[in-house]
DOGU-670212 format. One line per field, with one value per atom (N, C-alpha, C): residue number from 0; atom name; x, y, z. Coordinates in steps of 0.1 Angstrom, whole numbers, padded with zeros to 4 digits. Layout:
resi <- NUM:...
name <- CA:...
c1 <- X:...
c2 <- Y:...
c3 <- Z:...
//
This chain:
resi <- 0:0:0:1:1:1:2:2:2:3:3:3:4:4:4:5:5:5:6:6:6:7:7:7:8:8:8:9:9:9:10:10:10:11:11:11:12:12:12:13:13:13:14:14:14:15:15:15:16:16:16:17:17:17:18:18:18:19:19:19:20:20:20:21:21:21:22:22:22:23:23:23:24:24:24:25:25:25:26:26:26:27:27:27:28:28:28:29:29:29:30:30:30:31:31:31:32:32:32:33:33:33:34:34:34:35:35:35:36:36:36:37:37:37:38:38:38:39:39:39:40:40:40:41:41:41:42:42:42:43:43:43:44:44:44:45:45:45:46:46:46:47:47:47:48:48:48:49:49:49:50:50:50:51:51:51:52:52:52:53:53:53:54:54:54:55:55:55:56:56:56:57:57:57:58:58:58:59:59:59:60:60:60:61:61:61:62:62:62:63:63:63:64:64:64:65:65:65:66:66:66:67:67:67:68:68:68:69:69:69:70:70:70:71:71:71:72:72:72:73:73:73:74:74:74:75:75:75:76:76:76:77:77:77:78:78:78:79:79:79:80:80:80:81:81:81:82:82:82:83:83:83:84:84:84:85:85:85:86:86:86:87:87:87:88:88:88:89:89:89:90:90:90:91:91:91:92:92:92:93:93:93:94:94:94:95:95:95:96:96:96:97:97:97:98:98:98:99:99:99:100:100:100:101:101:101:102:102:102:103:103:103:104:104:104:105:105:105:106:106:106:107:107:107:108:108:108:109:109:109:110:110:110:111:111:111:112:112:112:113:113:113:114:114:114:115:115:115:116:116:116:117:117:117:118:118:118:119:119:119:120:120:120:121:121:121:122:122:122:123:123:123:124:124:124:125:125:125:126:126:126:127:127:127:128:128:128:129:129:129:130:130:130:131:131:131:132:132:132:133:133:133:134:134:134:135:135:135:136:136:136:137:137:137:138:138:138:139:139:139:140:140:140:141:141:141:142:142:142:143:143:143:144:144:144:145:145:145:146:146:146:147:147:147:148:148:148:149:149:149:150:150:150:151:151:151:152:152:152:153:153:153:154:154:154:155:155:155:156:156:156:157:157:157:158:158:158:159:159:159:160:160:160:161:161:161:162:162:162:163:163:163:164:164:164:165:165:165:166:166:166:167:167:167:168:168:168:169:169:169:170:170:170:171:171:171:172:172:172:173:173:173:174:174:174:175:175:175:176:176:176:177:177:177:178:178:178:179:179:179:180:180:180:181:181:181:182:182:182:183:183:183:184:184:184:185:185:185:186:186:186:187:187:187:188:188:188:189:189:189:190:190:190:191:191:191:192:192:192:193:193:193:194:194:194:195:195:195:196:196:196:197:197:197:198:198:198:199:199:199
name <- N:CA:C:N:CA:C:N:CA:C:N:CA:C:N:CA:C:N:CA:C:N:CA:C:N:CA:C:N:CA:C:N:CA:C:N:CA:C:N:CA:C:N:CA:C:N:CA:C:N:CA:C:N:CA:C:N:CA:C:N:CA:C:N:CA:C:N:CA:C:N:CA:C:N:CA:C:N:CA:C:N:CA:C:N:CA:C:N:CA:C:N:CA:C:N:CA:C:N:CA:C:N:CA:C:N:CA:C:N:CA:C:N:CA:C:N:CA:C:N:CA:C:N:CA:C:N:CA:C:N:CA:C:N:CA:C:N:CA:C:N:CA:C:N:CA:C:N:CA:C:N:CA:C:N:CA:C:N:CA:C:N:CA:C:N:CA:C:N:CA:C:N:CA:C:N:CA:C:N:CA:C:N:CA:C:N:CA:C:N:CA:C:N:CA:C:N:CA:C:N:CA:C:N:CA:C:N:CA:C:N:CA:C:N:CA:C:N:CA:C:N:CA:C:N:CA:C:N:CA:C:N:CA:C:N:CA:C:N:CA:C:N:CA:C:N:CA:C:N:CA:C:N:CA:C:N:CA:C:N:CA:C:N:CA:C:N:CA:C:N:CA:C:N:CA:C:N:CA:C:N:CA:C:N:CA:C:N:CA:C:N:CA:C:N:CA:C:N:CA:C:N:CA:C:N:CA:C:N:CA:C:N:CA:C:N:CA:C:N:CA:C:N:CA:C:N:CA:C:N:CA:C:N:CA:C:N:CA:C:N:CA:C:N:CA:C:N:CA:C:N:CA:C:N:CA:C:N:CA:C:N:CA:C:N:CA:C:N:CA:C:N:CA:C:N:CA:C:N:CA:C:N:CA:C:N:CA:C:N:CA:C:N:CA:C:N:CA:C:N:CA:C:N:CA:C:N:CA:C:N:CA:C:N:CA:C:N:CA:C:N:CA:C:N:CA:C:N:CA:C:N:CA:C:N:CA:C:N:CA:C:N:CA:C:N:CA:C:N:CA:C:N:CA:C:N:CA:C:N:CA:C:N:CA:C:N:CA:C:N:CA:C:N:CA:C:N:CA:C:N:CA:C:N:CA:C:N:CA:C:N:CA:C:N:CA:C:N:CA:C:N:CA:C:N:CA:C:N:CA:C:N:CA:C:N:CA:C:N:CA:C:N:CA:C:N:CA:C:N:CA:C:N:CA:C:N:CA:C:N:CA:C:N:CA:C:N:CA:C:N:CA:C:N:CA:C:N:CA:C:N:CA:C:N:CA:C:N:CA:C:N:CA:C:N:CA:C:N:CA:C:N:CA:C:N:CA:C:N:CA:C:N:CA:C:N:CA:C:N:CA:C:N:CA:C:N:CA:C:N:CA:C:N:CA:C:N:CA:C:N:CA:C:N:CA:C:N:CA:C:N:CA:C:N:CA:C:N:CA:C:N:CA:C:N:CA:C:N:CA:C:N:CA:C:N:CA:C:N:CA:C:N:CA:C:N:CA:C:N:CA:C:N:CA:C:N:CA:C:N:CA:C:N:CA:C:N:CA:C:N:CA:C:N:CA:C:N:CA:C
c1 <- 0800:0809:0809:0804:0801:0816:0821:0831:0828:0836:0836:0842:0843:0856:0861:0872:0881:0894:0896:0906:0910:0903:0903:0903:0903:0908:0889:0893:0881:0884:0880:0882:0872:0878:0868:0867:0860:0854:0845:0852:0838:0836:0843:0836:0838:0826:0825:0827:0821:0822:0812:0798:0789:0792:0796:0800:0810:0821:0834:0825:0818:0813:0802:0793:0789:0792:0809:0815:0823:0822:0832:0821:0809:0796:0791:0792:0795:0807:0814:0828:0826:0819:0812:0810:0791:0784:0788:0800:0806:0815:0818:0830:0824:0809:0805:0802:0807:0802:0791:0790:0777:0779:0763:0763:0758:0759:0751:0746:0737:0727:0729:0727:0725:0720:0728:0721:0718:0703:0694:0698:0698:0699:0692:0695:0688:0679:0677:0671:0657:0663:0655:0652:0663:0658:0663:0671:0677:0687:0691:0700:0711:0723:0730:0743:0743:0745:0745:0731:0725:0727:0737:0739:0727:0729:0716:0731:0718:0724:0729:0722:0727:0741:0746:0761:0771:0779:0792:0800:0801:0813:0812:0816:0814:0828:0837:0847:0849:0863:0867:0874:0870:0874:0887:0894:0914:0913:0907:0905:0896:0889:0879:0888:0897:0898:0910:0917:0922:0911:0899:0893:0887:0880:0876:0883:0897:0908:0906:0908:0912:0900:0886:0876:0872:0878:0875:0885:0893:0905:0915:0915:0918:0929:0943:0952:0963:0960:0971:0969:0953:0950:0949:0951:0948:0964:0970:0984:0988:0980:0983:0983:0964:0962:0968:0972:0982:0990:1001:1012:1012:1000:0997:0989:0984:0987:0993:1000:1011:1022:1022:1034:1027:1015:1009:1009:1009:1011:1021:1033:1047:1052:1040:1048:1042:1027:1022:1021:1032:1035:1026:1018:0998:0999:1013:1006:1011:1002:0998:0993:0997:0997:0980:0971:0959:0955:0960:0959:0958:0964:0962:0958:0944:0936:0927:0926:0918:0926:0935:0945:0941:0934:0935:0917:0918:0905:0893:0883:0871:0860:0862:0852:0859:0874:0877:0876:0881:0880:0866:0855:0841:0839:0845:0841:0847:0859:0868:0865:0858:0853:0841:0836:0825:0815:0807:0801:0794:0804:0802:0795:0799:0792:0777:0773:0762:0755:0764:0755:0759:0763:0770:0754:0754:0740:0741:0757:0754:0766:0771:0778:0771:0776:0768:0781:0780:0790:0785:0791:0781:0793:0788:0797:0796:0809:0805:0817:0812:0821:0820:0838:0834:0832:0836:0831:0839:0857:0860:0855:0853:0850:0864:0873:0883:0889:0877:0878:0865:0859:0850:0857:0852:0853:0842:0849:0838:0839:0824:0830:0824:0827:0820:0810:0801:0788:0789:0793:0792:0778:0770:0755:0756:0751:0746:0734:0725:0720:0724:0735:0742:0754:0762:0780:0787:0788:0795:0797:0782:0784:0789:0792:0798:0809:0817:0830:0838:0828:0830:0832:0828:0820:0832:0843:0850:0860:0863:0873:0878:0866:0864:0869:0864:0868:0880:0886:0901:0903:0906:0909:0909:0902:0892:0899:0905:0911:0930:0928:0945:0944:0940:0941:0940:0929:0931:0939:0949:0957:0972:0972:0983:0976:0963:0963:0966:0965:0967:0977:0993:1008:1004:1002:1007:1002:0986:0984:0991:0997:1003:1012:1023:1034:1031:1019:1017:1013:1004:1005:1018:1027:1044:1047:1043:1044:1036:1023:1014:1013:1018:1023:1036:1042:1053:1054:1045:1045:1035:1027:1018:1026:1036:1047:1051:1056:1062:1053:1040:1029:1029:1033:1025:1037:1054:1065:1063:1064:1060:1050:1038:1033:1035:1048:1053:1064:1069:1080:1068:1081:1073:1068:1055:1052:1059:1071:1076:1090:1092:1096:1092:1077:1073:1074:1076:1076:1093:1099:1116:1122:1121:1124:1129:1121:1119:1126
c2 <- 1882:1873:1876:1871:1870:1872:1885:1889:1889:1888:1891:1900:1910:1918:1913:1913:1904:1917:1921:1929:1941:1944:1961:1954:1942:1936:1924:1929:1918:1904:1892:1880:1876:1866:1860:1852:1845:1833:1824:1815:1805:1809:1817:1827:1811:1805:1794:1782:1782:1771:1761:1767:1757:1753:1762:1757:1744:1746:1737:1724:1725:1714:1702:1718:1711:1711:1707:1707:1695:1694:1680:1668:1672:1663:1662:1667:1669:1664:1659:1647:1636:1633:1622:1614:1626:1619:1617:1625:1620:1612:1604:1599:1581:1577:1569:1566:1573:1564:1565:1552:1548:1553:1553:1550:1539:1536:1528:1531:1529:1536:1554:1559:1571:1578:1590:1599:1610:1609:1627:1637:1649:1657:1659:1663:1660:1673:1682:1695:1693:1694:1694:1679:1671:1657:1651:1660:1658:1652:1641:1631:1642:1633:1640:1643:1632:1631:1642:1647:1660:1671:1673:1685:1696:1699:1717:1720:1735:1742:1742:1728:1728:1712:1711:1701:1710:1711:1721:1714:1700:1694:1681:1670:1658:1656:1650:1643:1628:1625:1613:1613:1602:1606:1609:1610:1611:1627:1629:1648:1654:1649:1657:1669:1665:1676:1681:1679:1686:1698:1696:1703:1709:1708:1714:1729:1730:1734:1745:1742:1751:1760:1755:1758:1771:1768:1779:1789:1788:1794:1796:1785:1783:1779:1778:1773:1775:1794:1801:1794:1793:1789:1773:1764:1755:1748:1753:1751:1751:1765:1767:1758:1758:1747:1730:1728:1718:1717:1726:1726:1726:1740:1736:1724:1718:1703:1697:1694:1688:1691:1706:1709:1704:1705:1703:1691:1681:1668:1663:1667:1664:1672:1687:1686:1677:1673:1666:1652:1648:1633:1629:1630:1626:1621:1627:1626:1613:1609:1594:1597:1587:1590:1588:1585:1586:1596:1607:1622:1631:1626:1633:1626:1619:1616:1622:1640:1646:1657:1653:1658:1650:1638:1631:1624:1619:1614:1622:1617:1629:1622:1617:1616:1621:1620:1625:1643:1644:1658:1668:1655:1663:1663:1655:1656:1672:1667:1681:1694:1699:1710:1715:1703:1707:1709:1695:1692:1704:1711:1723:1735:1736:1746:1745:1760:1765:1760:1762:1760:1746:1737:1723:1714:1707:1700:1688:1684:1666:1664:1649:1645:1627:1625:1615:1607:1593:1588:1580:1577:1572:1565:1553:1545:1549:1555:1557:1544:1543:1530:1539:1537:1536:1525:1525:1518:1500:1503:1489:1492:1480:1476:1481:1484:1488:1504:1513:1522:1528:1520:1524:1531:1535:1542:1552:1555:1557:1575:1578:1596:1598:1615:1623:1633:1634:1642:1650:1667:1676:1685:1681:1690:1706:1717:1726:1738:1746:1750:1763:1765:1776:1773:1770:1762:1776:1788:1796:1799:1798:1805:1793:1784:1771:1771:1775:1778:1792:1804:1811:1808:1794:1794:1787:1776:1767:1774:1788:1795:1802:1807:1812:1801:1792:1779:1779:1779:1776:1788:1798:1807:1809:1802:1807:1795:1787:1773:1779:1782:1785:1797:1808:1815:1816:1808:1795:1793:1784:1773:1785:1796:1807:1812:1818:1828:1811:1799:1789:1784:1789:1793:1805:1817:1829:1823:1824:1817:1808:1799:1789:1794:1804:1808:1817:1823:1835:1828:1815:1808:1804:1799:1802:1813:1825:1838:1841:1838:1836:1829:1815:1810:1811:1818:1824:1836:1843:1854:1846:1837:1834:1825:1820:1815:1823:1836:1853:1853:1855:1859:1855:1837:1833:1826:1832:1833:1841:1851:1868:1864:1855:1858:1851:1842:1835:1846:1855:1864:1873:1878:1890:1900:1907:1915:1930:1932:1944:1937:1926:1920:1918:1922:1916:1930:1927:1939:1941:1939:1942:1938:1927:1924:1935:1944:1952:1961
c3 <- 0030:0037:0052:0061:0076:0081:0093:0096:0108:0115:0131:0140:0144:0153:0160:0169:0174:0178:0189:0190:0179:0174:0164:0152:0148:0139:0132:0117:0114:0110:0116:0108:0102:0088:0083:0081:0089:0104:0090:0088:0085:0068:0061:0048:0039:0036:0027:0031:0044:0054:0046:0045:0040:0025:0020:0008:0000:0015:0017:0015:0025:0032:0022:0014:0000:-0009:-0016:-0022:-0021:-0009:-0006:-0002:-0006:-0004:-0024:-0027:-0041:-0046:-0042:-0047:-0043:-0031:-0024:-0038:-0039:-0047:-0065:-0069:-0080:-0077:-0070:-0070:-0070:-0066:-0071:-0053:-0042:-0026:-0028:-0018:-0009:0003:0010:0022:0029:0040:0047:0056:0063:0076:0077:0067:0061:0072:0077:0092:0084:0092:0088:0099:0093:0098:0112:0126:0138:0139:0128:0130:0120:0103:0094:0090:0093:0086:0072:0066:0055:0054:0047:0049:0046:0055:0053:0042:0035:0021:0009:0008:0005:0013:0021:0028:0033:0047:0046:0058:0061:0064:0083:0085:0098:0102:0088:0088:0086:0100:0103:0093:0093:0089:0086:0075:0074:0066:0077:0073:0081:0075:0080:0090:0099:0112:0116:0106:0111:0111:0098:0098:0106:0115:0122:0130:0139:0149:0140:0129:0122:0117:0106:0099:0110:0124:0131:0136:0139:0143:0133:0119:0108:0106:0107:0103:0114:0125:0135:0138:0126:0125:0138:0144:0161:0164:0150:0149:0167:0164:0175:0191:0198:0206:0208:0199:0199:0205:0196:0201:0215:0217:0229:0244:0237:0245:0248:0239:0241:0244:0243:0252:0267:0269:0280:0288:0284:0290:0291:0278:0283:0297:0297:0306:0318:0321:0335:0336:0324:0327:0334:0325:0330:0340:0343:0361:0372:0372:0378:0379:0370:0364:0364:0356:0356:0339:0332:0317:0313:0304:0300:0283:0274:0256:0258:0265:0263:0263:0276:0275:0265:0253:0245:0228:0236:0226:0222:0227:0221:0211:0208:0192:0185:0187:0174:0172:0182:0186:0185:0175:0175:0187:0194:0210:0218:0222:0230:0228:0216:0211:0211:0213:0215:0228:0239:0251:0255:0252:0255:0254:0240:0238:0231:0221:0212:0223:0232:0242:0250:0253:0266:0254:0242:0234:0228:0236:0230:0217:0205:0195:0189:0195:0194:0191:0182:0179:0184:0180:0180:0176:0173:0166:0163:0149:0145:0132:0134:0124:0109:0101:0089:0078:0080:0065:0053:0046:0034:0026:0017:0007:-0008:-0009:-0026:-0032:-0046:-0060:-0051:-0045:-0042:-0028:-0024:-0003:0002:0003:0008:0009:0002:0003:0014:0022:0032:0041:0049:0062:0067:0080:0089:0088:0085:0084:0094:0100:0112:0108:0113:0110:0122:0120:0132:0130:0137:0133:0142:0135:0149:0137:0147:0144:0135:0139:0134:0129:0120:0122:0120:0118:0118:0136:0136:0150:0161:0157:0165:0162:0147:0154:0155:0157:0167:0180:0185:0196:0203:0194:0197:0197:0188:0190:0203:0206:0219:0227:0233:0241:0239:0230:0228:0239:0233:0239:0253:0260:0275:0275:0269:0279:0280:0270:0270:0278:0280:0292:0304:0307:0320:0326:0317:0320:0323:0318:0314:0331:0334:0348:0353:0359:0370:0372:0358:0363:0378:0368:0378:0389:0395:0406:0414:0409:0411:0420:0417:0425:0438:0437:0447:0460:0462:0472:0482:0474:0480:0492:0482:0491:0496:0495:0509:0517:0517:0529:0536:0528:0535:0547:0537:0545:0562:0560:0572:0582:0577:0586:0596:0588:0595:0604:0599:0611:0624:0619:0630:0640:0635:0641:0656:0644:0653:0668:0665:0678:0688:0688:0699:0707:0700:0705:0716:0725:0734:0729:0737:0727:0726:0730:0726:0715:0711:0699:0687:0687:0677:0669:0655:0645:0644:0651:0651:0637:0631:0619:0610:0607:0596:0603
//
């Protein structure tokens, strides 16, 4: 079972990821769906129906950045990340319900973070229909060469966004006090010069 260290501590990142993944492609095909315009794998070529080992993930698009989230076990950071946007939104009265179309939205949610990752392959969509027409919909196909190590990869991003956004508070305030203090400075050099420094 593939573990990872993490602060003294081992997680177990991904343990039955592929499995998940052909299991729930394995209810697919008992369950009687079709597909339509059927996407092969962008590596091996293998429809993706038949699962290999380069499909992170094939869900429906309401669950994508849900199952993404969970899969990278990125719950703690994820959060994080969101709040912090939001607060920056609402201090910079910038935030808008579109803003946060990458909680829900799997494009906006790929631009946001899959995109920039290393082991990120693609993303690709695919009609699947059951037995009635009203059970179609549109699933998501997340490809990478590696999917463990992609959501290692997303975890991390989480992380390096939420700590980000946490050091460009602190920053935020110390500008204050450095232009404060250069006010003093540049007080000081209008006084005579056996004035200056008296303050203290």
């Amino acid at each position: 079972m593939p573990r990872r260290r993490r602060g003294g501590k081992y997680l177990r990142l991904g343990a039955g990821v592929f499995s998940a993944v052909r299991s729930r492609l394995d209810e697919q095909e008992n369950s009687g769906k079709t597909m339509m315009q059927q996407r092969p794998c962008p590596f091996c070529h293998v429809p993706a129906i038949r699962g290999c080992a380069h499909l992170a993930l094939a869900v429906e698009g309401r669950d994508f950045v849900r199952c993404c989230v969970e899969l990278c076990q990125g719950e703690r950071p994820w959060q994080a990340v969101c709040e912090g946007r939001r607060k920056q939104g609402r201090l910079t009265g910038e935030w808008s319900p579109e803003q946060e179309d990458y909680t829900w939205l799997e494009t906006a949610f790929c631009e946001a973070f899959l995109k920039r990752l290393r082991w990120f392959g693609g993303m690709d969509y695919e009609w699947r229909s059951g037995p009635k027409l009203k059970q179609g919909g549109f699933w998501v196909l997340l490809w990478s060469k590696d999917p463990q190590r992609l959501w290692w990869e997303l975890r991390d991003e989480f992380e390096r966004q939420a700590g980000q956004r946490q050091g460009s508070k602190s920053e935020g305030r110390s500008p204050k006090a450095g232009s404060a203090n250069a006010h003093q400075v540049e007080g000081s050099a209008h006084l005579p010069l056996d004035l200056r420094g008296w303050g203290g």
